[in-house]
PDB file of N, CA, C and O in Angstrom:
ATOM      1  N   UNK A   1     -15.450 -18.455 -22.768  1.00  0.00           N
ATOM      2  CA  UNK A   1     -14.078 -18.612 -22.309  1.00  0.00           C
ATOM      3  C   UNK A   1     -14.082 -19.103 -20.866  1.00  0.00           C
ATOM      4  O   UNK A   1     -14.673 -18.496 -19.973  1.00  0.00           O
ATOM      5  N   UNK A   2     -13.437 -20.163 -20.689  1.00  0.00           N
ATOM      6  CA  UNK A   2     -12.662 -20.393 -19.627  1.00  0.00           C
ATOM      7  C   UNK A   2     -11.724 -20.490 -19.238  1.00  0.00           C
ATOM      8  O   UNK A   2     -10.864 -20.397 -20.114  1.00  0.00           O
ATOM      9  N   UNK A   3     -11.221 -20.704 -17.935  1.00  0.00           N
ATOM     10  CA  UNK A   3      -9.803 -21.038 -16.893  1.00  0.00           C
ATOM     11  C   UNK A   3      -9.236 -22.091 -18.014  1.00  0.00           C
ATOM     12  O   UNK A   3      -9.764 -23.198 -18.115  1.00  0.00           O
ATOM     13  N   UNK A   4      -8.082 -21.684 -18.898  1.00  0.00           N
ATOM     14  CA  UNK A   4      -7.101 -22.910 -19.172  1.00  0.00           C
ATOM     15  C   UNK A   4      -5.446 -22.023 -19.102  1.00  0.00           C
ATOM     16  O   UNK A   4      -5.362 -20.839 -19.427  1.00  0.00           O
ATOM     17  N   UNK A   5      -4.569 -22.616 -18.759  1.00  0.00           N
ATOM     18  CA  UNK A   5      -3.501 -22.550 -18.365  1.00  0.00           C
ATOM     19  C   UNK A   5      -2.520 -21.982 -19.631  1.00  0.00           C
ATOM     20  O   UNK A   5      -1.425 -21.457 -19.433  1.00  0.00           O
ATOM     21  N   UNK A   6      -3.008 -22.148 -20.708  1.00  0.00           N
ATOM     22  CA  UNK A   6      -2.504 -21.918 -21.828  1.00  0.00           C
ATOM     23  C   UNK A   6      -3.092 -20.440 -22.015  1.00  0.00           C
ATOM     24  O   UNK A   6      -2.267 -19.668 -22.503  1.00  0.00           O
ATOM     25  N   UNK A   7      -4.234 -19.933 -21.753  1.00  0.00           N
ATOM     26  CA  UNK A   7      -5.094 -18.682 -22.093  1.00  0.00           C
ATOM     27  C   UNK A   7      -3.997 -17.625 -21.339  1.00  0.00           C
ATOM     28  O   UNK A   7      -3.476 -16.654 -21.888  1.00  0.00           O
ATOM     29  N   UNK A   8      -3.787 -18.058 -19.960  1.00  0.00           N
ATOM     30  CA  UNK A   8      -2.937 -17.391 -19.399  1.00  0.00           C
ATOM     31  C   UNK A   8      -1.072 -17.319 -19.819  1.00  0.00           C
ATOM     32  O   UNK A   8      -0.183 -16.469 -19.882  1.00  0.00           O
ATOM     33  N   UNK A   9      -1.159 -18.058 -19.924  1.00  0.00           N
ATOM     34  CA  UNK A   9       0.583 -18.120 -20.961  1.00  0.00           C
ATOM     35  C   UNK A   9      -0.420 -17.149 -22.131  1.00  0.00           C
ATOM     36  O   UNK A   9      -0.343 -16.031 -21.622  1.00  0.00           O
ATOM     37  N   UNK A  10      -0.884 -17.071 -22.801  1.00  0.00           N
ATOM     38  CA  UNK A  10      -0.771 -15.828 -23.940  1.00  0.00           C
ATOM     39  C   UNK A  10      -1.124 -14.833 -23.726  1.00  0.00           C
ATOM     40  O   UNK A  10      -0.785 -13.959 -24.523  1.00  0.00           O
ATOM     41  N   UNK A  11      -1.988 -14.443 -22.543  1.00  0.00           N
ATOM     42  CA  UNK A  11      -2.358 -13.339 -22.189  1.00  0.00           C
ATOM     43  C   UNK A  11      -0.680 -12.908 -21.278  1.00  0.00           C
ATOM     44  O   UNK A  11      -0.474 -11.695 -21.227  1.00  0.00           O
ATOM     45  N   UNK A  12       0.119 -13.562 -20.798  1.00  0.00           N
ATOM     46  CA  UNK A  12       1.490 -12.744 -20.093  1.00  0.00           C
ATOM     47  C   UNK A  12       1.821 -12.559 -21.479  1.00  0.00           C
ATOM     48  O   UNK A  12       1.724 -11.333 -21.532  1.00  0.00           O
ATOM     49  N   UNK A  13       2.003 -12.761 -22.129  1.00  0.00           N
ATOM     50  CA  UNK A  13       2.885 -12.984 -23.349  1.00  0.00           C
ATOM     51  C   UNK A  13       2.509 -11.695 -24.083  1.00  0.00           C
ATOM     52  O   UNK A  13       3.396 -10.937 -24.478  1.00  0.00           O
ATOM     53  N   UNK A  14       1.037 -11.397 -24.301  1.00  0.00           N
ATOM     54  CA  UNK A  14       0.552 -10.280 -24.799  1.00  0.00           C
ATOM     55  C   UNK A  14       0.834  -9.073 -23.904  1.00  0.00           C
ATOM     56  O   UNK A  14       1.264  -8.098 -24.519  1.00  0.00           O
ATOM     57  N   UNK A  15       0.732  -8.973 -23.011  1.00  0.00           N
ATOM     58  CA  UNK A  15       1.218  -7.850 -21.835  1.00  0.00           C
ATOM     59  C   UNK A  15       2.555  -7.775 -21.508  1.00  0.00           C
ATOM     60  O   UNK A  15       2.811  -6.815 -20.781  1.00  0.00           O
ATOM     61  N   UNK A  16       3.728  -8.648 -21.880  1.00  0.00           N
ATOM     62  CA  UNK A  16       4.860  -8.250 -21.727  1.00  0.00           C
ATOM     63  C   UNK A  16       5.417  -8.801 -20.567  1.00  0.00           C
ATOM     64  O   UNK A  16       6.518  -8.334 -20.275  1.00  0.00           O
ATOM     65  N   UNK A  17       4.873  -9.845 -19.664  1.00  0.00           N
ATOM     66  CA  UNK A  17       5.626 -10.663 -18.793  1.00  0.00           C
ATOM     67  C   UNK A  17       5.423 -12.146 -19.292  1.00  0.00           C
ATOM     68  O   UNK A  17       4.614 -12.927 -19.793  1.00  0.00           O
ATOM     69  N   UNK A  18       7.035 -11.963 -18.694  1.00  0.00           N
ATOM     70  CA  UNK A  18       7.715 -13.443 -19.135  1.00  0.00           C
ATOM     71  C   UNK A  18       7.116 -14.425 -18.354  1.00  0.00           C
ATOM     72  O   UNK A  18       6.614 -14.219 -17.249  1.00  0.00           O
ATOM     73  N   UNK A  19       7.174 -15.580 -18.978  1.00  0.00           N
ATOM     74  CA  UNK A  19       6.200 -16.647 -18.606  1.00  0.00           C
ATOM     75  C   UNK A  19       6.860 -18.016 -19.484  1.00  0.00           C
ATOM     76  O   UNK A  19       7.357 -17.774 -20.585  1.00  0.00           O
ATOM     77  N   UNK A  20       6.852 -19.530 -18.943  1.00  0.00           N
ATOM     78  CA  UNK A  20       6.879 -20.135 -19.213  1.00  0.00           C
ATOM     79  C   UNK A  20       6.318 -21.276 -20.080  1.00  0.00           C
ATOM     80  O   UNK A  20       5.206 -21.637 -19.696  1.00  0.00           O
ATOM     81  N   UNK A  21       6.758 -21.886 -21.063  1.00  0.00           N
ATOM     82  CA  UNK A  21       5.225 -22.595 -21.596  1.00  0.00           C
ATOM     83  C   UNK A  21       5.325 -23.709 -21.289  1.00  0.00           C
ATOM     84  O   UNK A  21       4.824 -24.524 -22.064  1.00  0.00           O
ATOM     85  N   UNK A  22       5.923 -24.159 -20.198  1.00  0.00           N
ATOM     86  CA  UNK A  22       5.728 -25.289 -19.242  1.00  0.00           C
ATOM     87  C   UNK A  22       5.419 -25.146 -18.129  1.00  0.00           C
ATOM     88  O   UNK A  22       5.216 -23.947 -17.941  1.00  0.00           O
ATOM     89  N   UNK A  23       5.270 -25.694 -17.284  1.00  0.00           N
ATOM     90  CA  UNK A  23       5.366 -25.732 -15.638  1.00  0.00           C
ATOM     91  C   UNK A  23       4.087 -25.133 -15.117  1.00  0.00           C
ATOM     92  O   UNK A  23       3.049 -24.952 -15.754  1.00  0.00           O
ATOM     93  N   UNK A  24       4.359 -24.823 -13.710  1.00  0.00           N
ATOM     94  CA  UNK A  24       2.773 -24.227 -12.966  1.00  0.00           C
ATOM     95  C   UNK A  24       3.250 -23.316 -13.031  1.00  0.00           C
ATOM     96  O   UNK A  24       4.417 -23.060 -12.736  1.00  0.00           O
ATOM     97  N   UNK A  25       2.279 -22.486 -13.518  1.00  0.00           N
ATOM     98  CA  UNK A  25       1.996 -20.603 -13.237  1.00  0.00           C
ATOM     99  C   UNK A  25       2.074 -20.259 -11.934  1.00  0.00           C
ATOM    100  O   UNK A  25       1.735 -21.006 -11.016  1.00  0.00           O
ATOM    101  N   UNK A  26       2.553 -19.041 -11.789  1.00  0.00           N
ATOM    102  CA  UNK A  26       2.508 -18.307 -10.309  1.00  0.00           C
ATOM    103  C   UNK A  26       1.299 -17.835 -10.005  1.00  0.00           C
ATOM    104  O   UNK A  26       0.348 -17.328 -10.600  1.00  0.00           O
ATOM    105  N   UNK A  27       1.781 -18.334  -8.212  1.00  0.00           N
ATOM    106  CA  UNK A  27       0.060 -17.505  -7.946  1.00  0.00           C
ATOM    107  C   UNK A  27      -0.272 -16.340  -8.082  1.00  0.00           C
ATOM    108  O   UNK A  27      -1.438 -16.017  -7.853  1.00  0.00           O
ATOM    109  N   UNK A  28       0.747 -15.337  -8.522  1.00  0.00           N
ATOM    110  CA  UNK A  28       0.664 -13.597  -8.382  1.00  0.00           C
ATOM    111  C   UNK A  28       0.025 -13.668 -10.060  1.00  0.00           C
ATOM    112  O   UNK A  28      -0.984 -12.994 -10.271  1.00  0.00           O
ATOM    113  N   UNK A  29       0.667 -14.547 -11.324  1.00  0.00           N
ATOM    114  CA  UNK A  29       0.373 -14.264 -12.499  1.00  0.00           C
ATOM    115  C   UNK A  29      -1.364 -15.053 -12.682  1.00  0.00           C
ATOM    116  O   UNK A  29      -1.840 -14.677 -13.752  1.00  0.00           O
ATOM    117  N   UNK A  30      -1.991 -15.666 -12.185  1.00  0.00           N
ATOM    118  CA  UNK A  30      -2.575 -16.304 -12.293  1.00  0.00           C
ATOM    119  C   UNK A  30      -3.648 -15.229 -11.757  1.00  0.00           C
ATOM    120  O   UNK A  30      -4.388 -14.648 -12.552  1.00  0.00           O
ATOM    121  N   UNK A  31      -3.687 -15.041 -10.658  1.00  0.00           N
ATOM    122  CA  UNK A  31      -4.330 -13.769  -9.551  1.00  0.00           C
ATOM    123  C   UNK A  31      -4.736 -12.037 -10.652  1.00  0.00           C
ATOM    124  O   UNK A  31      -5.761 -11.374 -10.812  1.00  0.00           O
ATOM    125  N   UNK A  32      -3.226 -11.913 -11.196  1.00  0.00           N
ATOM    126  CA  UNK A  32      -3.473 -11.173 -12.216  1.00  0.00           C
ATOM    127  C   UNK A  32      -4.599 -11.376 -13.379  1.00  0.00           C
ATOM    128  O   UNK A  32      -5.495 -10.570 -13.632  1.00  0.00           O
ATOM    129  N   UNK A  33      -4.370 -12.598 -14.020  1.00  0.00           N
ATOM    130  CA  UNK A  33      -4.970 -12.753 -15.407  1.00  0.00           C
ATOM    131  C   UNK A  33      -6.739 -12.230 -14.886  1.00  0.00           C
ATOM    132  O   UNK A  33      -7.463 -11.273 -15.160  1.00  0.00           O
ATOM    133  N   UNK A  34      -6.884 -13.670 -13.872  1.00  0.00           N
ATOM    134  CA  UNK A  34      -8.595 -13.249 -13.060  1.00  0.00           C
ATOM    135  C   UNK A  34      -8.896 -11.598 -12.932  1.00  0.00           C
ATOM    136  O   UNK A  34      -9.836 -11.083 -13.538  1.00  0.00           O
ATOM    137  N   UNK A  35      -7.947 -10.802 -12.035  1.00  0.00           N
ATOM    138  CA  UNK A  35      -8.294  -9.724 -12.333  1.00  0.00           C
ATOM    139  C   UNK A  35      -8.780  -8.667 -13.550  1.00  0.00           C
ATOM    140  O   UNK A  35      -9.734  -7.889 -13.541  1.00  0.00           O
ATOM    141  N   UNK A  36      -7.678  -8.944 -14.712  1.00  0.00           N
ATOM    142  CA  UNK A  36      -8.116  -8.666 -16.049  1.00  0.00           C
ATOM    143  C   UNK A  36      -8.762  -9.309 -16.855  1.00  0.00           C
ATOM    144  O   UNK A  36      -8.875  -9.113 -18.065  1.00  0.00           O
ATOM    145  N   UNK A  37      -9.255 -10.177 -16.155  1.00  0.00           N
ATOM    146  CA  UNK A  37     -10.670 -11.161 -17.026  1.00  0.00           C
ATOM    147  C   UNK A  37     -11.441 -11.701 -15.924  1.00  0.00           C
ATOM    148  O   UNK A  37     -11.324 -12.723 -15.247  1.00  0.00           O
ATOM    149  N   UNK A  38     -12.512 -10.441 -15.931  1.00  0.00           N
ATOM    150  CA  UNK A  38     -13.782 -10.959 -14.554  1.00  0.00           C
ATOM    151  C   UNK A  38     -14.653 -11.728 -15.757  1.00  0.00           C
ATOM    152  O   UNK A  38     -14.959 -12.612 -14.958  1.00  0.00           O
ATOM    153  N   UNK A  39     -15.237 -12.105 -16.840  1.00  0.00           N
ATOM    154  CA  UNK A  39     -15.774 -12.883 -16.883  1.00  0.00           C
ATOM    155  C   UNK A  39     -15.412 -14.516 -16.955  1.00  0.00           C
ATOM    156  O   UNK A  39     -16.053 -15.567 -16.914  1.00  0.00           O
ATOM    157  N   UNK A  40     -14.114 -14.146 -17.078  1.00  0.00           N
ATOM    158  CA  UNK A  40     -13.263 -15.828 -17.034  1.00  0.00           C
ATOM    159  C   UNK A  40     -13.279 -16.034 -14.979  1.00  0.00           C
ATOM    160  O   UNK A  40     -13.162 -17.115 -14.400  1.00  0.00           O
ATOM    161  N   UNK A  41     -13.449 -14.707 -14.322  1.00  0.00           N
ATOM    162  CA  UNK A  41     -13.457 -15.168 -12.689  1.00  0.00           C
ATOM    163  C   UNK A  41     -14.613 -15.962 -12.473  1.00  0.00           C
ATOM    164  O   UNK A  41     -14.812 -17.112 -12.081  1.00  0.00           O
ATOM    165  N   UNK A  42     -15.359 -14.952 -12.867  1.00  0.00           N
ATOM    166  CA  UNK A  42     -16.758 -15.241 -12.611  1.00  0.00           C
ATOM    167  C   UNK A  42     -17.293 -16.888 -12.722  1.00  0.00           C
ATOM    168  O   UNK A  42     -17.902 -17.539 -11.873  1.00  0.00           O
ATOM    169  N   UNK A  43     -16.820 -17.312 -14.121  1.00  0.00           N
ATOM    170  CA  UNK A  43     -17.128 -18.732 -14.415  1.00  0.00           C
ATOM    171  C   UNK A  43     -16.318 -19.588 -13.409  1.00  0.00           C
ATOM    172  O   UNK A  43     -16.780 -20.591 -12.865  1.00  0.00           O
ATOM    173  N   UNK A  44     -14.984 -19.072 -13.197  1.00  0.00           N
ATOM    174  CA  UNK A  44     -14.667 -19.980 -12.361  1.00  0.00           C
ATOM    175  C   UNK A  44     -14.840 -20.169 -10.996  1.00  0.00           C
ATOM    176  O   UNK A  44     -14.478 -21.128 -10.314  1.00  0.00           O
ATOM    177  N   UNK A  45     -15.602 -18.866 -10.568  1.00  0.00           N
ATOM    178  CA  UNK A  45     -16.050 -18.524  -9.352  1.00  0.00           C
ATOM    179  C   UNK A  45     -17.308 -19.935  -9.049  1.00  0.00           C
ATOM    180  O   UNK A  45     -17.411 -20.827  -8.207  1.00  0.00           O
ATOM    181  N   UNK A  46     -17.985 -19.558 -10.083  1.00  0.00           N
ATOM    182  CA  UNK A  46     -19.678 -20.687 -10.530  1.00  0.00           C
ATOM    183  C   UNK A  46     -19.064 -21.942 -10.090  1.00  0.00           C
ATOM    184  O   UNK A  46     -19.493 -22.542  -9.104  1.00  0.00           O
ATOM    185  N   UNK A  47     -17.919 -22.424 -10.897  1.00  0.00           N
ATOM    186  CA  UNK A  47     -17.426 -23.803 -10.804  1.00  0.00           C
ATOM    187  C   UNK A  47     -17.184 -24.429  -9.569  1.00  0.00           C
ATOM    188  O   UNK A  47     -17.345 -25.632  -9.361  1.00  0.00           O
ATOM    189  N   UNK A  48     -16.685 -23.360  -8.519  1.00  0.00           N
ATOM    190  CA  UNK A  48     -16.099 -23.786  -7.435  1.00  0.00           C
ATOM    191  C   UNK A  48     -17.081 -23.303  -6.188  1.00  0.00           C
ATOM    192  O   UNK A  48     -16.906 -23.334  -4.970  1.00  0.00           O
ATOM    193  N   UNK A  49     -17.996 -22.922  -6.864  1.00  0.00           N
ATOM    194  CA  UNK A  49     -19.249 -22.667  -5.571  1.00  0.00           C
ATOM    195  C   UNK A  49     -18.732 -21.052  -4.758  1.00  0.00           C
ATOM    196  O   UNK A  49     -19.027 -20.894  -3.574  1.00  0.00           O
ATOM    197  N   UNK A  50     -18.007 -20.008  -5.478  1.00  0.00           N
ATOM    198  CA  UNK A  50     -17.429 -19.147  -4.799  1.00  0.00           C
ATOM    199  C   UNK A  50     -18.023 -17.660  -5.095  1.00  0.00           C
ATOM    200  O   UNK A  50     -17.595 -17.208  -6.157  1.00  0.00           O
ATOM    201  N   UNK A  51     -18.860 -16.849  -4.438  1.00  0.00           N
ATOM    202  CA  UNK A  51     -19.227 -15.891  -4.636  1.00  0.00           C
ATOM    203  C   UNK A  51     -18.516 -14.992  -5.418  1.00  0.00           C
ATOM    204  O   UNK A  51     -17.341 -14.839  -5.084  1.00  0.00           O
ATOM    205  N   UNK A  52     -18.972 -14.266  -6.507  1.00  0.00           N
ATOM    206  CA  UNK A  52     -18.953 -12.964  -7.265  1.00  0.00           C
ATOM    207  C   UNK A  52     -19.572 -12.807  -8.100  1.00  0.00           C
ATOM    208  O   UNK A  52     -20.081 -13.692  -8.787  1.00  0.00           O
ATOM    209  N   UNK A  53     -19.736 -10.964  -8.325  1.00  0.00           N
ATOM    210  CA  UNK A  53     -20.706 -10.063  -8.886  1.00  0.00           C
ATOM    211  C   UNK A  53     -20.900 -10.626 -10.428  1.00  0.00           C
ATOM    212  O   UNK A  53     -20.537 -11.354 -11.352  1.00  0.00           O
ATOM    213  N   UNK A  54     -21.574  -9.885 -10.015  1.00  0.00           N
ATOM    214  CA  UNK A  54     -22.655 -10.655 -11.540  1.00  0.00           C
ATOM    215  C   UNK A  54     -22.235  -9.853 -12.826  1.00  0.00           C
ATOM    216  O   UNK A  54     -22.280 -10.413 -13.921  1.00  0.00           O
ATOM    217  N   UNK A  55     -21.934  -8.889 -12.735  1.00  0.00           N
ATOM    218  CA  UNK A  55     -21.061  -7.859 -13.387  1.00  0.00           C
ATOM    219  C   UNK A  55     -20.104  -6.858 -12.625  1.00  0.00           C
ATOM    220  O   UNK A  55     -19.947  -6.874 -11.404  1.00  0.00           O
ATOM    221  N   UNK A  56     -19.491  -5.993 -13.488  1.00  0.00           N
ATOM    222  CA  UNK A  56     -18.240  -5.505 -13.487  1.00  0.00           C
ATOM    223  C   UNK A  56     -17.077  -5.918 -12.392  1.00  0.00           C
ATOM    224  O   UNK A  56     -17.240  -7.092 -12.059  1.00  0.00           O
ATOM    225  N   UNK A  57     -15.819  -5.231 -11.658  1.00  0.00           N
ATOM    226  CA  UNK A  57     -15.275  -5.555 -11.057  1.00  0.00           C
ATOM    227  C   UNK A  57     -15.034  -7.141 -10.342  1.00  0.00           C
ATOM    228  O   UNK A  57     -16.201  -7.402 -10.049  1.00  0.00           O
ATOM    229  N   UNK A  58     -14.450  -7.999 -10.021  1.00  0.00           N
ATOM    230  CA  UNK A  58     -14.170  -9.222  -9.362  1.00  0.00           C
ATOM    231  C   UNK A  58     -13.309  -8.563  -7.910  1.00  0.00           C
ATOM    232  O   UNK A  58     -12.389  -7.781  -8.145  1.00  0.00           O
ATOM    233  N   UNK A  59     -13.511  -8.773  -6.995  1.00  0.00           N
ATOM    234  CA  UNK A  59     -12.561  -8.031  -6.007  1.00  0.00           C
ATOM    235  C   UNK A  59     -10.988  -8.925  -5.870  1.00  0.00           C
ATOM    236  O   UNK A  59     -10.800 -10.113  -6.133  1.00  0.00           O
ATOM    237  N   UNK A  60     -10.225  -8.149  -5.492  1.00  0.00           N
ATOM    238  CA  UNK A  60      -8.934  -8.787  -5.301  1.00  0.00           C
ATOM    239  C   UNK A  60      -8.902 -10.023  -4.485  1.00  0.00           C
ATOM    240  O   UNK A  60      -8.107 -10.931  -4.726  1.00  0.00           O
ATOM    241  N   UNK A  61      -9.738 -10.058  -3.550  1.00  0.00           N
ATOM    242  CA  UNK A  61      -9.408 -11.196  -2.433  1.00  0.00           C
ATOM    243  C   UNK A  61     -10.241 -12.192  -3.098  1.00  0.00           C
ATOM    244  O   UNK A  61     -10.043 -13.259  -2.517  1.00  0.00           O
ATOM    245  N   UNK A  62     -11.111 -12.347  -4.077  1.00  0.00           N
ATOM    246  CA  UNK A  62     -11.822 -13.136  -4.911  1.00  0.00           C
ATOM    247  C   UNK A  62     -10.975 -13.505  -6.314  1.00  0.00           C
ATOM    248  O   UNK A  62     -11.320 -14.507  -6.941  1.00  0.00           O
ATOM    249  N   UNK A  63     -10.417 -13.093  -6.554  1.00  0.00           N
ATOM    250  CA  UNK A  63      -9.190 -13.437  -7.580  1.00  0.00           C
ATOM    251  C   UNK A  63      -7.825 -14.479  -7.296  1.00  0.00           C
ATOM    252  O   UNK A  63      -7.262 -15.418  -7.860  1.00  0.00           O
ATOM    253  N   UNK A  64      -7.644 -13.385  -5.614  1.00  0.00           N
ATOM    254  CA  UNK A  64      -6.318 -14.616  -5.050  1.00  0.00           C
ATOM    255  C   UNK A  64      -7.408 -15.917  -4.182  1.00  0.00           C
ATOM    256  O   UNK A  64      -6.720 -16.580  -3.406  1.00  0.00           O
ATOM    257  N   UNK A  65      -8.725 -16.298  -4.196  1.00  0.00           N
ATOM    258  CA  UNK A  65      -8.896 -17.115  -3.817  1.00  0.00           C
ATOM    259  C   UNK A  65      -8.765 -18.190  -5.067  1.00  0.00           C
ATOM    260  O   UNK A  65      -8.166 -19.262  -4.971  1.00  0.00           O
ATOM    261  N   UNK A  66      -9.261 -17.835  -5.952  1.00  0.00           N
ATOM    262  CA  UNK A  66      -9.505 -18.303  -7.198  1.00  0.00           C
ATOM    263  C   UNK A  66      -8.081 -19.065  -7.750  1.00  0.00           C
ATOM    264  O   UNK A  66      -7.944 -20.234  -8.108  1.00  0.00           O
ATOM    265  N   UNK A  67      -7.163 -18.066  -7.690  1.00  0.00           N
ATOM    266  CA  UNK A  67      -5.946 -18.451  -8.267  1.00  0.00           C
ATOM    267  C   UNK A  67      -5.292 -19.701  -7.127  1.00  0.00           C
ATOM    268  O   UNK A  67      -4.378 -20.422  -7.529  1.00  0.00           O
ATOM    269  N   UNK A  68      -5.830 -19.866  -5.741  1.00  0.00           N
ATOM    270  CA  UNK A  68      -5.280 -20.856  -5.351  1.00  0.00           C
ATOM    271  C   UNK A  68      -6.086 -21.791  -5.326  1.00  0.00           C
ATOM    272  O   UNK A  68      -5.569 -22.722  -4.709  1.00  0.00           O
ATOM    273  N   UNK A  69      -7.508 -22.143  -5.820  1.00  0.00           N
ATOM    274  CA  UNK A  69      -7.716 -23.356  -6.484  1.00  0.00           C
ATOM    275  C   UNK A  69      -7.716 -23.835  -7.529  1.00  0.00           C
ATOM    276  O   UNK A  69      -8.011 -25.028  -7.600  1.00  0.00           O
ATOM    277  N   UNK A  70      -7.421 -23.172  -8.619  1.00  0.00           N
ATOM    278  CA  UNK A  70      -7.057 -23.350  -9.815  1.00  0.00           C
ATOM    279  C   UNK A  70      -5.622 -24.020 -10.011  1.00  0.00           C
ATOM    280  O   UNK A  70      -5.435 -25.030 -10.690  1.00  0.00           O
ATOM    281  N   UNK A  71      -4.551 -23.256  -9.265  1.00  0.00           N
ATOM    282  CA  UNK A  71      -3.225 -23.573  -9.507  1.00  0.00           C
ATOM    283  C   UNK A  71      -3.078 -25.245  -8.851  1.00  0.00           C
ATOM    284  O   UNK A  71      -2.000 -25.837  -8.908  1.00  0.00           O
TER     285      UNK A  71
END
């Protein structure tokens, strides 16, 4: 699994926030998803040359970095 924009529209959708199935995602929902999916951070961490753990936890300030190069 990776970062696609659509993964995140079904994952709000499955958790109960509203979400669009157009447009750009927010940086708070986006920030979220990474948090509840460190191995989807992680890869995208790899992609962008950005440090994190090799397992468990992704830290918060590694999630909102993430979510603002992605978005």
């Amino acid at each position: 699994m990776t970062y696609h924009p659509s993964d995140v529209r079904s994952w709000a959708e499955e958790i109960g926030e509203p979400v669009a199935q157009r447009g750009r995602l927010s940086y708070e929902l986006v920030t979220a998803f990474f948090k509840a999916n460190p191995q989807v951070a992680r890869l995208v961490a790899a992609e962008h040359g950005v440090r994190a753990p090799a397992r468990g936890a992704v830290s918060m300030a590694t999630c909102q970095e993430l979510a603002l190069l992605v978005r």
